[in-house]
N, C-alpha and C positions, 0 to 999 in steps of 0.2 A: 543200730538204725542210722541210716546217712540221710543226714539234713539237708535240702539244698540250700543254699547260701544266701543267693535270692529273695524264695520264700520267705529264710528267717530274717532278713531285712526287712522287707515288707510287713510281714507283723510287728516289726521294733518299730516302722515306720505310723504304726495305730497308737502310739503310748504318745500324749501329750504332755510335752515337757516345757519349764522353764527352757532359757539359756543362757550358759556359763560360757565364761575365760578365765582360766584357771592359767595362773602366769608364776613364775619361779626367780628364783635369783643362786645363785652359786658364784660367790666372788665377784668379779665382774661381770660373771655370762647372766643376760638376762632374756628370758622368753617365754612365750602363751600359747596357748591353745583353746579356740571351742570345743566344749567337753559339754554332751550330752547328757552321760552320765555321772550324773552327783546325785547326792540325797546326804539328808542329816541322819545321825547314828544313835546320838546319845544327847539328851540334854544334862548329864552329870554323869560322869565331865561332857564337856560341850564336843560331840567328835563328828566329823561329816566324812562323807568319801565320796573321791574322784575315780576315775576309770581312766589312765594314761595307755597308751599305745608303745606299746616299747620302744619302736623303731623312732619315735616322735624326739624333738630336740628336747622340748618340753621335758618328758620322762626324765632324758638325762640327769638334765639339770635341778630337778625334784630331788632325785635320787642321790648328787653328791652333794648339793644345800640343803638337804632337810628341811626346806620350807614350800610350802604354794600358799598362794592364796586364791580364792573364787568371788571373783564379781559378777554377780547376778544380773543380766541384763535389763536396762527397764526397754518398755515398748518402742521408744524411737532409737534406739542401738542395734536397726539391723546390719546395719557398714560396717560397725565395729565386727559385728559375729563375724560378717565374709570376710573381715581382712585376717582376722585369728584363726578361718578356715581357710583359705586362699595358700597353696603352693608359692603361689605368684609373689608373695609378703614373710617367704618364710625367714627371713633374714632380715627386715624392717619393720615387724609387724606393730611395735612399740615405737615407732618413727612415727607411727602411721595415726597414732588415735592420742588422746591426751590422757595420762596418766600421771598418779602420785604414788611417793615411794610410801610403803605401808611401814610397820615398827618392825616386821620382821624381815623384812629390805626388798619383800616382793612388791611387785607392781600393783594397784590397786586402777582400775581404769576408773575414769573419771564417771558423773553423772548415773554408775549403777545405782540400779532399785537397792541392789545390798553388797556386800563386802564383807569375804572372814580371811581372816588373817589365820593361818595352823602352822604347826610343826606338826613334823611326820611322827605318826603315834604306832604306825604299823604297815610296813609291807607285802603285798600277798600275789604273787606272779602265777596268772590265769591266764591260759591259752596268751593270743597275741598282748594283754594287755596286763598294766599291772594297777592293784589297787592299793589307793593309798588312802588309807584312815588318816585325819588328822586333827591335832588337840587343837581347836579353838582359839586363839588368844586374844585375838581383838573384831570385834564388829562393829559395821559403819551401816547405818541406814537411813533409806528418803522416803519421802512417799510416791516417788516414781510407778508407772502402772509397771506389769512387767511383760517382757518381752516372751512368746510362748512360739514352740517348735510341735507342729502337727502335719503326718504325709509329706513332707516335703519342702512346707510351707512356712514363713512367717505367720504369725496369727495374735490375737491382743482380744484381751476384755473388752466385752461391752459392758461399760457402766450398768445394765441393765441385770449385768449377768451377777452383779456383787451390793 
């Protein structure tokens, strides 16, 4: 059966998600990406997975440093998301927003609701993207609201709703 492409975006477009910057280090090369898709794995061991696009710098850079990290956006970070989505920043996208170096030398953006630090636990190459399991190692949290992706849209709690 053939999918149209479309279509299946538009249904991915109805799942309300957090959002991520899931940022890497190799050496000296450092770089992020908004990633949609993350979810936690395992709370023992601690393992989450990200969804890298192969073609993305990002991936690369996953793939010969063995590390990323995901900062969970809080509600007032939606600039941050555009510039880690933005073509326009693919090359200054860390110029662009203020960050700290985490224990495992990845970027850790500043003021997220949350922050994990992993090493790469597992690789698994799926159509355009690849996925990467990672162990846990260090976690940073606030009580930031968090930043939420629906249709297309920015969107955030209402106090009313928690």
């Amino acid at each position: 059966m053939v999918i149209d492409q479309e279509a299946f975006k538009e249904a991915l477009r109805g799942w309300a998600s957090g959002v991520t910057v899931v940022t890497s280090r190799s050496g000296n090369k450092l770089h992020g990406m908004t990633v949609s898709a993350f979810c936690g794995v395992s709370a023992d061991p601690p393992l989450v997975l990200v969804c890298a696009n192969q073609a993305s710098t990002t991936h690369g850079i996953i793939e010969e440093g063995g590390v990323f990290a995901v900062s969970i956006l809080a509600s007032h970070q939606e600039d941050v998301s555009n510039v880690f989505a933005s073509a326009k920043y693919e090359d200054s996208r860390l110029q662009q927003v203020s960050w700290t170096q985490g224990e495992t030398g990845a970027p850790l953006i500043d003021e997220a609701l949350s922050s994990l630090e992993c090493t790469v636990a597992s690789a698994h190459r799926e159509g355009s993207h690849t996925i990467y399991v990672g162990h846990v190692q260090a976690v940073h949290t606030t009580n930031a609201e968090p930043l939420l992706y629906y249709k297309g849209s920015y969107r955030s709690l209402h106090r009313d709703d928690y």
